[in-house]
C-alpha positions as CSV (number, residue, x, y, z in Angstrom):
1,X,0.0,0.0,0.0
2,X,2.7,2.6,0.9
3,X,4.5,2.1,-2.5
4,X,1.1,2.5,-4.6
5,X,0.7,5.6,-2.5
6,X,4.2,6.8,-3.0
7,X,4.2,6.2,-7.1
8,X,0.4,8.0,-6.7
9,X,2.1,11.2,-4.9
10,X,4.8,11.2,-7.2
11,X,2.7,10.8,-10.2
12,X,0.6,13.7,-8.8
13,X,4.0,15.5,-7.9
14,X,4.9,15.4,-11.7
15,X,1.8,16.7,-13.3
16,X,1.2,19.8,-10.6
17,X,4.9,21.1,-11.8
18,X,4.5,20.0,-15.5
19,X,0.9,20.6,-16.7
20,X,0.8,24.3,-17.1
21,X,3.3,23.5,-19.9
22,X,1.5,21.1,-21.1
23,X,-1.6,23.4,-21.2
24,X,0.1,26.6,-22.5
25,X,1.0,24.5,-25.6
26,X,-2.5,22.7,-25.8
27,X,-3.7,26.0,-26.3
28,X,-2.0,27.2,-29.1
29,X,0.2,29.4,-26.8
30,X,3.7,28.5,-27.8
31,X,5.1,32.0,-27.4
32,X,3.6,31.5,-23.6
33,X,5.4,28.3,-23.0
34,X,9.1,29.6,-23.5
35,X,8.5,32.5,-21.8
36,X,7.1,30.7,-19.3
37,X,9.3,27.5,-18.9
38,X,12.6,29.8,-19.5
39,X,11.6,32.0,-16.1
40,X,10.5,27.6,-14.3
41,X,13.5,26.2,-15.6
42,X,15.4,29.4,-13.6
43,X,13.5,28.5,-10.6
44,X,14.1,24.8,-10.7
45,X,18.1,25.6,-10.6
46,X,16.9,28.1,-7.9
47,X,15.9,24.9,-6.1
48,X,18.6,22.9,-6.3
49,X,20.2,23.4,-2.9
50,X,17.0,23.1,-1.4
51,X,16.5,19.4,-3.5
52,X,20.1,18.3,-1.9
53,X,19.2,19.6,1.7
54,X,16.2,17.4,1.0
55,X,18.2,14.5,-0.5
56,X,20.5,14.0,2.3
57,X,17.9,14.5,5.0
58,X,15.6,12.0,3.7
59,X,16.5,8.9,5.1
60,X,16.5,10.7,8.4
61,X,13.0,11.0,8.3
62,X,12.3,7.9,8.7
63,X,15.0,7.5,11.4
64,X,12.9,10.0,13.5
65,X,9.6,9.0,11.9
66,X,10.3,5.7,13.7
67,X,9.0,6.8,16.7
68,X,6.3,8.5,15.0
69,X,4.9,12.0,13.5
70,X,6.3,14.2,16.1
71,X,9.3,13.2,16.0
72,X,9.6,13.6,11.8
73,X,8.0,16.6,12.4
74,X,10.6,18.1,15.1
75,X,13.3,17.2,12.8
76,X,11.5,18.9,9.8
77,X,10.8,21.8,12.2
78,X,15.4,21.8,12.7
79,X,15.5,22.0,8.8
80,X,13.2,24.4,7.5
81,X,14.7,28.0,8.9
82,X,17.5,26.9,6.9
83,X,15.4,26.2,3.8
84,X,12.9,29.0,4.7
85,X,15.8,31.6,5.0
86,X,17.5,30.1,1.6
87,X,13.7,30.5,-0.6
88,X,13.0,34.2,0.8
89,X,16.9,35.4,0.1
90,X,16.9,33.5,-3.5
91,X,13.5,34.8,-4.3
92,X,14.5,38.4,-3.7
93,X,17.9,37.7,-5.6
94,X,15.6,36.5,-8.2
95,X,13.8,39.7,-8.3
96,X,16.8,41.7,-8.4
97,X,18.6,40.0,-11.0
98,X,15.5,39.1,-13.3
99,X,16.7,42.1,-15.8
100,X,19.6,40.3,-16.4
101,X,17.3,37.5,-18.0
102,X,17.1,38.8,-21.6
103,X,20.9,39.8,-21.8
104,X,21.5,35.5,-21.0
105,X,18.3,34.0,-23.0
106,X,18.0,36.9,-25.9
107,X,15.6,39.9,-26.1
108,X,13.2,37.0,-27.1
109,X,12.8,36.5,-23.4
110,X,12.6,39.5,-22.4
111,X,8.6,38.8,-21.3
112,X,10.5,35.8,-19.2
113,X,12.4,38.5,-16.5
114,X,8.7,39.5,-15.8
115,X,7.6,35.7,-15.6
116,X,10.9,35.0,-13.3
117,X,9.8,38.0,-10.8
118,X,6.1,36.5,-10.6
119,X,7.2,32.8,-9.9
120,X,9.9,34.1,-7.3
121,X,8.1,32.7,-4.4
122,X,8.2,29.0,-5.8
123,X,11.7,28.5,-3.7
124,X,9.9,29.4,-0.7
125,X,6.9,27.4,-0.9
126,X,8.2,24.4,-2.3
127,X,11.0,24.5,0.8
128,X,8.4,24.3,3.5
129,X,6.1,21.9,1.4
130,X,8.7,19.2,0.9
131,X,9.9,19.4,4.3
132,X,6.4,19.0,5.8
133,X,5.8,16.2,3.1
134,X,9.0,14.2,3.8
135,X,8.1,14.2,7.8
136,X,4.7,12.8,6.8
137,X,6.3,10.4,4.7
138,X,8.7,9.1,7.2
139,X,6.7,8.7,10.1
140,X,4.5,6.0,8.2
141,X,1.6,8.5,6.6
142,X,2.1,8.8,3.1
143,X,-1.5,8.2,1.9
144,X,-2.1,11.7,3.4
145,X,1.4,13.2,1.4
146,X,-0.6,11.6,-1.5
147,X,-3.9,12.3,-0.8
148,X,-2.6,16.3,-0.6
149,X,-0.6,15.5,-3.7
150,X,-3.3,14.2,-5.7
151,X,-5.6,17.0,-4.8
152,X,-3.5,19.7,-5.8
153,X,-2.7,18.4,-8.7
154,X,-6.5,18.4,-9.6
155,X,-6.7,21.7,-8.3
156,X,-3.7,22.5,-10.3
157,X,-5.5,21.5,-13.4
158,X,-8.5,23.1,-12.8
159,X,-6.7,26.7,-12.1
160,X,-4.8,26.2,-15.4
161,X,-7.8,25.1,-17.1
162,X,-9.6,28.6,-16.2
163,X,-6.8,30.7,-15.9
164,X,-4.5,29.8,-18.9
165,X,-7.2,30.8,-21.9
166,X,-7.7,34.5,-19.5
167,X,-4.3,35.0,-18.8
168,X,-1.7,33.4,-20.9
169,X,1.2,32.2,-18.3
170,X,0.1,34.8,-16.1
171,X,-2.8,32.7,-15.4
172,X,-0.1,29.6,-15.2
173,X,1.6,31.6,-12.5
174,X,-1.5,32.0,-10.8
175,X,-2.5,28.5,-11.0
176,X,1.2,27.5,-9.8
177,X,1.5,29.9,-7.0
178,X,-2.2,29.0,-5.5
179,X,-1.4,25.3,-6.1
180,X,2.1,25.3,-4.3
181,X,1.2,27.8,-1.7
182,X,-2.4,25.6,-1.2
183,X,0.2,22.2,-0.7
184,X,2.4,24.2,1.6
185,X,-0.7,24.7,4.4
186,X,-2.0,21.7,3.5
187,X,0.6,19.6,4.3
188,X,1.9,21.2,7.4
């Protein structure tokens, strides 16, 4: 049961952070999709350090989640000022340095600096979303990572199914910022 609920969560993972593409293009947007997966492919470098924190820690989640969810849950608690602190100073930095953007990509992108300033807050939410997720995951209760999972990616697909035809990949930014933000309160 816990790997059909891991695979489901991953599964659900995978199409909450890859369907707005998938969407823009559906729609005939294809102008919208670089602009839009230039500023997400930034963020997902963004993330990076975040991914290894959560890499290495993993395993110790189940160490602590041994003894059940509060103890997964202090250690999350230890991890995620550091990863809090990291996704507030790199979305600012992101902010700051979005200009830069079309002088790397080409002036082609130059709609992507605005994109990058808009999704800036991803590094945050994502931080304290994978750390709550991980503690739930090692103390035993992944059916409820994957049951948040799963909804959000519905959710996800909903939002982009409204907002994308309205708003381009502003409404993809809306969609992703809601979903993400959503999963972060959700799961802690």
């Amino acid at each position: 049961f816990e790997g059909f609920c891991s695979s489901t969560g991953l599964s659900s993972q995978t199409i909450y952070n890859n369907v707005d593409k998938t969407m823009l293009a559906s729609f005939s947007m294809l102008g919208s999709v670089g602009v839009y997966a230039a500023a997400y492919r930034i963020i997902d470098v963004a993330f990076v350090p975040i991914r290894s924190l959560l890499s290495a820690s993993y395993t110790k989640f189940y160490q602590h989640g041994a003894s059940g969810i509060n103890q997964s849950l202090q250690y999350a608690k230890r991890l995620t000022p550091l990863a809090a602190a990291y996704g507030l100073i790199v979305g600012v930095a992101l902010i700051l340095f979005s200009p830069l953007l079309p002088y790397a990509f080409g002036l082609n992108y130059a709609e992507s600096a605005q994109a990058l300033c808009w999704l800036a807050p991803l590094p945050f939410f994502k931080a304290m979303h994978y750390f709550a997720a991980n503690s739930l995951s090692g103390a035993g209760l992944q059916s409820l990572r994957s049951a948040a999972q799963v909804f959000i990616a519905i959710f996800n697909f909903c939002g982009n199914l409204i907002l994308i035809p309205l708003y381009s990949w502003k409404g993809a930014i809306g969609s992703s910022l809601a979903s993400d933000g959503l999963l972060m309160v959700l799961l802690w």
